[in-house]
The first five atom37 places (N, CA, C, CB, O) and aatype in JSON, in Angstrom:
{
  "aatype": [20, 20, 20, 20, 20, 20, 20, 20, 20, 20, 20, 20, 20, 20, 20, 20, 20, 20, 20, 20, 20, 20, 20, 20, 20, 20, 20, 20, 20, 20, 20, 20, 20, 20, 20, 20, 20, 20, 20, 20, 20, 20, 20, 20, 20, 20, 20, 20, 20, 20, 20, 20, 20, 20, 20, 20, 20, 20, 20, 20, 20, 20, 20, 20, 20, 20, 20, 20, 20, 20, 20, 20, 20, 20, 20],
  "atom_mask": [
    [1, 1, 1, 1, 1],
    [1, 1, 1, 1, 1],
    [1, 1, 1, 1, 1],
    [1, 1, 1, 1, 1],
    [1, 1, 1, 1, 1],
    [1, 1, 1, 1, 1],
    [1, 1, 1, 1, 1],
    [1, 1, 1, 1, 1],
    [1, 1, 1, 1, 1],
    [1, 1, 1, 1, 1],
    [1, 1, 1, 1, 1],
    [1, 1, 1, 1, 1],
    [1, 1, 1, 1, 1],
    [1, 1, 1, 1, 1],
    [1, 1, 1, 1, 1],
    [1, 1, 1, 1, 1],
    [1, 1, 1, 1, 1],
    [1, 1, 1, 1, 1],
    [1, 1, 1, 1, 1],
    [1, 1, 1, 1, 1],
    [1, 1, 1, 1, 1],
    [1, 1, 1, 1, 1],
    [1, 1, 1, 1, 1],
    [1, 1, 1, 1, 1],
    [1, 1, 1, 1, 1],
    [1, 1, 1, 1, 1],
    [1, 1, 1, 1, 1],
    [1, 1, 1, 1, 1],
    [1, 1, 1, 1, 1],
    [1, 1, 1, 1, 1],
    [1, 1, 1, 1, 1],
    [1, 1, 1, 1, 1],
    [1, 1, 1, 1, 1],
    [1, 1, 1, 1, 1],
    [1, 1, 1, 1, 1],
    [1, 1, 1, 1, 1],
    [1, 1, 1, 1, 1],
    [1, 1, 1, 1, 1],
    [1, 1, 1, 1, 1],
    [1, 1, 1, 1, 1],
    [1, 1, 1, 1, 1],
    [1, 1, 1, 1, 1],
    [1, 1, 1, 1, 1],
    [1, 1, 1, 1, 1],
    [1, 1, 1, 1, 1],
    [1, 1, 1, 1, 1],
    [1, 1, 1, 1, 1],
    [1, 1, 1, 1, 1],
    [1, 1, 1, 1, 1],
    [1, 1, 1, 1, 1],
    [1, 1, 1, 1, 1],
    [1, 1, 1, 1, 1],
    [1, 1, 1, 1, 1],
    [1, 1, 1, 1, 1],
    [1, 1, 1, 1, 1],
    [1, 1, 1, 1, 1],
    [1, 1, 1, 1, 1],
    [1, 1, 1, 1, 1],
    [1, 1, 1, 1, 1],
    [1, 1, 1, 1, 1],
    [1, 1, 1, 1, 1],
    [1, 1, 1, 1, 1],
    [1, 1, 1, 1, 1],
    [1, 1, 1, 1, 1],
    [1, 1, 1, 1, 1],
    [1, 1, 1, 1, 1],
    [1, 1, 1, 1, 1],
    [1, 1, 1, 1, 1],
    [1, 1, 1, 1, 1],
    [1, 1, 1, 1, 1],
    [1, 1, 1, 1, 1],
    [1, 1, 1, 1, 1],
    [1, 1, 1, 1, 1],
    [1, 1, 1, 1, 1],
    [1, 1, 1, 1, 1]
  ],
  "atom_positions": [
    [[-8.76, 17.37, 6.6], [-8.08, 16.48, 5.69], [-8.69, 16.58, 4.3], [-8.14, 15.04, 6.21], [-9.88, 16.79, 4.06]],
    [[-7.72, 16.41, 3.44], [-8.54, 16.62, 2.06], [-9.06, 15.13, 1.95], [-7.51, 17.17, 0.57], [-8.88, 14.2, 2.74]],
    [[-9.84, 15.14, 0.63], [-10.17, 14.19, -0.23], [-9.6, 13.12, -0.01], [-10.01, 14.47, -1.35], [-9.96, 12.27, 0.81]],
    [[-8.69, 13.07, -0.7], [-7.45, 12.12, -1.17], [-6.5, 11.79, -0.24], [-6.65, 12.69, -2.24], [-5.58, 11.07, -0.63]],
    [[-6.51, 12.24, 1.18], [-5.66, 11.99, 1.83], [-5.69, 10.71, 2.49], [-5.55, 12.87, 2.48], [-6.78, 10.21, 2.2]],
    [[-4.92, 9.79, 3.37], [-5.19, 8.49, 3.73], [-4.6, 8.76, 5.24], [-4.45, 7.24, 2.7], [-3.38, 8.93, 5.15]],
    [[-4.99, 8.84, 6.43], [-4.11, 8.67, 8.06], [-3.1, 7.65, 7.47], [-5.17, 7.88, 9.73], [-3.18, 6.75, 6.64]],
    [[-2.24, 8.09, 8.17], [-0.96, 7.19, 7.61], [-0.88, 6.14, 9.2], [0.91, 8.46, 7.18], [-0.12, 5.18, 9.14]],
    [[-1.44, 6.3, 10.16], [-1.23, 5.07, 10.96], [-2.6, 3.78, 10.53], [-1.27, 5.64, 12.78], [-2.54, 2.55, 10.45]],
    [[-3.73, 4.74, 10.33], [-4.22, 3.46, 9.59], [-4.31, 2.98, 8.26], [-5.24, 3.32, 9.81], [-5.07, 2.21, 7.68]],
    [[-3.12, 3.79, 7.87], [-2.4, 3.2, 6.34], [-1.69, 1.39, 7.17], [-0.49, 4.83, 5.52], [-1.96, 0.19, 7.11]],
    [[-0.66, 2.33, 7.87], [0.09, 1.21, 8.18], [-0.56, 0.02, 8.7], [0.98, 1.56, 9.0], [-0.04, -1.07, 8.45]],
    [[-1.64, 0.09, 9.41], [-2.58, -0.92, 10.32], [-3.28, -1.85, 9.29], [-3.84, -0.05, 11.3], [-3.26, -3.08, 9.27]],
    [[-3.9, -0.99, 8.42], [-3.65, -1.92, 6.96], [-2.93, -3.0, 6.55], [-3.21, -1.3, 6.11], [-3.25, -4.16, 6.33]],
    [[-1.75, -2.33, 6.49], [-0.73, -2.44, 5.58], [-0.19, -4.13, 6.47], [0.51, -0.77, 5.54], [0.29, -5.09, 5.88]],
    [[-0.39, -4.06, 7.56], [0.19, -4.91, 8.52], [-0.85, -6.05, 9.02], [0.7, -4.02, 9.69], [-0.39, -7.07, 9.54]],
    [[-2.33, -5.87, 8.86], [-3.08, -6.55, 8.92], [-4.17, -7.24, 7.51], [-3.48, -5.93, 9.85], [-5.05, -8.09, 7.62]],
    [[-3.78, -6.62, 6.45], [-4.76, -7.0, 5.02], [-3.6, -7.77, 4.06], [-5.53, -5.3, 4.04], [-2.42, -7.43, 4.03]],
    [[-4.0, -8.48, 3.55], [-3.26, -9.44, 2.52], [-2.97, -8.28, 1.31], [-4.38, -10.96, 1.93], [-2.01, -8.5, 0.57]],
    [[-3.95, -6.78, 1.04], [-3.55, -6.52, 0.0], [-4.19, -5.52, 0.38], [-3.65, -7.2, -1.13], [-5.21, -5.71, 1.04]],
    [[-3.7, -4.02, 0.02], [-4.04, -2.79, 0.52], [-3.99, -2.13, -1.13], [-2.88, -2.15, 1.87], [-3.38, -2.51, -2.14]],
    [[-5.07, -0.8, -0.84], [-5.29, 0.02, -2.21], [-3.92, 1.23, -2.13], [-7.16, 0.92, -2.24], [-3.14, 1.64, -1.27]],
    [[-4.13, 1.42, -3.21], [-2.72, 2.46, -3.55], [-2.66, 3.7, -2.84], [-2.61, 2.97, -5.11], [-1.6, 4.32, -2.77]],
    [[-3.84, 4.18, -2.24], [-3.87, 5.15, -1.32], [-3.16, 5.06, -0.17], [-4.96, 5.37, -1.03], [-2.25, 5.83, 0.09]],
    [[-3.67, 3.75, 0.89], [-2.64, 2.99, 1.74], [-1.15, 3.46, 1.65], [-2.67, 1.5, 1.32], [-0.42, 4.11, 2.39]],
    [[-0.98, 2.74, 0.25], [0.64, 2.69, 0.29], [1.41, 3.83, -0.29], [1.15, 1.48, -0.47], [2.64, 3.76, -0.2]],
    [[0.7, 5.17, -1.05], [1.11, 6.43, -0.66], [1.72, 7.14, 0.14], [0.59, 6.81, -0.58], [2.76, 7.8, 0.11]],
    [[0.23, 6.74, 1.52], [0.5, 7.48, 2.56], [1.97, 7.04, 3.14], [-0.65, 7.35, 3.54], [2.87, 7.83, 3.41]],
    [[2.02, 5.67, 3.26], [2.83, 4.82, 3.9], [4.37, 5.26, 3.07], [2.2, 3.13, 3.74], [5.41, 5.36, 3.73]],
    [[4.34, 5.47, 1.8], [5.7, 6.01, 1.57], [5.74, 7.12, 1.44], [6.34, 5.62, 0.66], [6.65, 7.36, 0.65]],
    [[5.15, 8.18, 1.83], [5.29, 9.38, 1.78], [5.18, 10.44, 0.36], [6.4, 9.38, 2.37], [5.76, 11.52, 0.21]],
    [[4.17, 9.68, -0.69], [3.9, 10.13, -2.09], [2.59, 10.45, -2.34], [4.28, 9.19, -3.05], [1.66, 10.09, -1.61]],
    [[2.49, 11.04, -3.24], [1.54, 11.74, -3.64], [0.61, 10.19, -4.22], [2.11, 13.08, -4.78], [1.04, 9.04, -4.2]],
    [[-0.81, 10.7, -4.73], [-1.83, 9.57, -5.31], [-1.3, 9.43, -6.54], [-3.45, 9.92, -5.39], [-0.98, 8.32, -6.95]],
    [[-1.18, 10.36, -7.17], [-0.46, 10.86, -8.75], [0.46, 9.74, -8.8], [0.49, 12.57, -8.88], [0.19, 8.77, -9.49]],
    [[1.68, 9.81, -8.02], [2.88, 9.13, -7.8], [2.37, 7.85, -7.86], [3.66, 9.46, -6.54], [2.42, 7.29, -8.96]],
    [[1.78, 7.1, -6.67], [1.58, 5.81, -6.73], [0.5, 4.99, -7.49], [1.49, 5.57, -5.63], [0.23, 3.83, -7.2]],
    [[-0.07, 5.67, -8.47], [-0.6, 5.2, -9.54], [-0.01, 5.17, -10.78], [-1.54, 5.7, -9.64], [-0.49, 4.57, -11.74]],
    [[1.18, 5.88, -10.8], [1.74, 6.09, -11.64], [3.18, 5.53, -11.56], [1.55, 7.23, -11.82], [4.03, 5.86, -12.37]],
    [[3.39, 4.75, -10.66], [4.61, 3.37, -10.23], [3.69, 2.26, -10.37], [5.41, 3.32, -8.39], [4.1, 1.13, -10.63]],
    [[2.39, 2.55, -10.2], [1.49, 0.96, -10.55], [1.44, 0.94, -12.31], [-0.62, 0.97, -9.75], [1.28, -0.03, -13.06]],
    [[1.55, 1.81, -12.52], [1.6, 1.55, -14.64], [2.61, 1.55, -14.72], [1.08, 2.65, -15.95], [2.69, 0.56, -15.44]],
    [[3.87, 1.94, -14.53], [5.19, 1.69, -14.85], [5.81, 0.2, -14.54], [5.94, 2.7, -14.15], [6.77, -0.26, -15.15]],
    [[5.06, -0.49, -13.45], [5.45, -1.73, -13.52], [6.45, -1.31, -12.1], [6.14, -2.28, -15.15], [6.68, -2.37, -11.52]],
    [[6.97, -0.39, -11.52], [7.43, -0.53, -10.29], [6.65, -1.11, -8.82], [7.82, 0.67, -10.16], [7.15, -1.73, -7.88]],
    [[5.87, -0.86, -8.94], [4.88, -1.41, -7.99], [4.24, -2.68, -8.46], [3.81, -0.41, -7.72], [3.88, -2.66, -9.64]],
    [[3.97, -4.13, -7.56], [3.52, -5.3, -7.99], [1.86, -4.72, -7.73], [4.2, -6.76, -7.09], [1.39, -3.93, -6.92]],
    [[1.47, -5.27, -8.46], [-0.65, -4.88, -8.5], [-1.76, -5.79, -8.86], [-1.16, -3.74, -9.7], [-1.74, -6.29, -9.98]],
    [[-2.41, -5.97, -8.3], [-3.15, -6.91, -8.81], [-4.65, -6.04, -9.01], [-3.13, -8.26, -7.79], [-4.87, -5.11, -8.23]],
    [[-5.51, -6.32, -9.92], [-6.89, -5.43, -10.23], [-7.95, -6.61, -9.58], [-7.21, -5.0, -12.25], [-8.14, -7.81, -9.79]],
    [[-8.5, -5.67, -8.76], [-10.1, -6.64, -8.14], [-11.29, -6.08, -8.16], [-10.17, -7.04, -6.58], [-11.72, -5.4, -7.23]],
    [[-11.94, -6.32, -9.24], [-13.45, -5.91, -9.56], [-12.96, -4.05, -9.61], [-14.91, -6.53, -7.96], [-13.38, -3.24, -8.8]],
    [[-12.01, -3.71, -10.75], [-11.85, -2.59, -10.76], [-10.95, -1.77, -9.9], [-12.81, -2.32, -10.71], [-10.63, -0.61, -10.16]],
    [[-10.57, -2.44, -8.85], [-9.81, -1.5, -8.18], [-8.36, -2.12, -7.89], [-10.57, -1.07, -6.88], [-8.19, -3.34, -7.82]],
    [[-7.18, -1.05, -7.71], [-6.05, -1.96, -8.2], [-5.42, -2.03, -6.63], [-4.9, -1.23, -9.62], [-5.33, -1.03, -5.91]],
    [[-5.02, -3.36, -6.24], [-4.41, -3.66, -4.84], [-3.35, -4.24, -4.95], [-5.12, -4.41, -3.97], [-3.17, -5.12, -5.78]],
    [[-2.46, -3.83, -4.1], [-0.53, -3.73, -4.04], [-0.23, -5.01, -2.92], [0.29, -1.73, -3.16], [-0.39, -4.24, -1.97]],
    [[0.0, -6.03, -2.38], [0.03, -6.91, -1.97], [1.25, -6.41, -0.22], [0.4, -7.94, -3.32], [2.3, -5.77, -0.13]],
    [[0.59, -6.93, 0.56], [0.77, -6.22, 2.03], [2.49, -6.77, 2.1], [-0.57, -6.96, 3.59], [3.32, -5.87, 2.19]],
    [[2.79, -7.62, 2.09], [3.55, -8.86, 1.85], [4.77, -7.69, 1.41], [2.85, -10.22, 0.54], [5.73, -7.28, 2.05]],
    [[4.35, -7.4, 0.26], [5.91, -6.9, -0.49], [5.64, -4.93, 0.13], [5.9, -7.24, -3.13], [6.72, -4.36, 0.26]],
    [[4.7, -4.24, 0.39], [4.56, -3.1, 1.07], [5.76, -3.19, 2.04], [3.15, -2.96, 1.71], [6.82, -2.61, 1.8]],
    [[5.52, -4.07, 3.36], [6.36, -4.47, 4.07], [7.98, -4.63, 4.33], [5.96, -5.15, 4.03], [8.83, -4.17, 5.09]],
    [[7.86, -5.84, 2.89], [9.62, -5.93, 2.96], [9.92, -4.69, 2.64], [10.48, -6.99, 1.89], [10.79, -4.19, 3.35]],
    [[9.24, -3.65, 1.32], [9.9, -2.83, 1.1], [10.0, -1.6, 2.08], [9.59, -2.65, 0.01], [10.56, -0.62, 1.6]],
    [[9.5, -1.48, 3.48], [9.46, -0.48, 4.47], [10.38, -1.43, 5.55], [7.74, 0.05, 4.97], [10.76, -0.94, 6.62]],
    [[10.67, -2.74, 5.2], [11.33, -3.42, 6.26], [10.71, -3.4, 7.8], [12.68, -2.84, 6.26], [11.19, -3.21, 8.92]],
    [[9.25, -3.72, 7.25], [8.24, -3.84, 8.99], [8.31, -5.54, 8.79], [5.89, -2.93, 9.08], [8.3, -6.4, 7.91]],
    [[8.39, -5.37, 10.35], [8.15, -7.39, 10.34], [7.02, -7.77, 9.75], [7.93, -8.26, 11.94], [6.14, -6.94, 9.53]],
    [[6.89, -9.17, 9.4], [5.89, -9.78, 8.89], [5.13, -10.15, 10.14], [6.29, -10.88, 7.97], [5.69, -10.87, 10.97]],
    [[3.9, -9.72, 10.36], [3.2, -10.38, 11.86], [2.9, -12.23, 11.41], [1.18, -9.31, 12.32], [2.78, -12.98, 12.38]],
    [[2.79, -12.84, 10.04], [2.91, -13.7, 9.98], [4.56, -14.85, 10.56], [2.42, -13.47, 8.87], [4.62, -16.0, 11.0]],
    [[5.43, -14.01, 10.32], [6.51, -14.7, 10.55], [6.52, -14.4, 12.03], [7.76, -14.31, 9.69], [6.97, -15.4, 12.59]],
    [[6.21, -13.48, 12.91], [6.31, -13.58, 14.32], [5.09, -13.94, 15.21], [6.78, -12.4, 14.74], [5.1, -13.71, 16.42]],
    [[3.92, -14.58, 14.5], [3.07, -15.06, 15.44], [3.93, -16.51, 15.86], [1.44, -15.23, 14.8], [3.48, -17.27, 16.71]]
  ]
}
């Protein structure tokens, strides 16, 4: 695996268990490059929030936009 690459099932395991996952995560999870999803986080397509430097995409809206259930709404 290179560098930069992220397992895309524990992208998703992430994605489905953390309040807010890094942009690598949600790459893998849509099938884009790092380039790409840092570069929908400055354009304002992607929602982001910055924490002590590092920028995190909120699990919440990852979700709706892959249309995975919310494990909050089905516990």
């Amino acid at each position: 695996m290179a560098q930069h690459q992220t397992d895309t099932s524990a992208a998703l395991h992430r994605i489905m268990t953390d309040p807010a996952v890094g942009t690598l995560d949600v790459a893998a999870a849509f099938g884009v490059s790092r380039s790409k999803a840092y570069e929908s986080v400055k354009a304002g397509d992607w929602p982001s929030i910055k924490v002590r430097g590092c920028v995190r995409i909120p699990s919440a809206w990852v979700r709706a936009q892959l249309m995975l259930e919310d494990p909050a709404v089905s516990a």
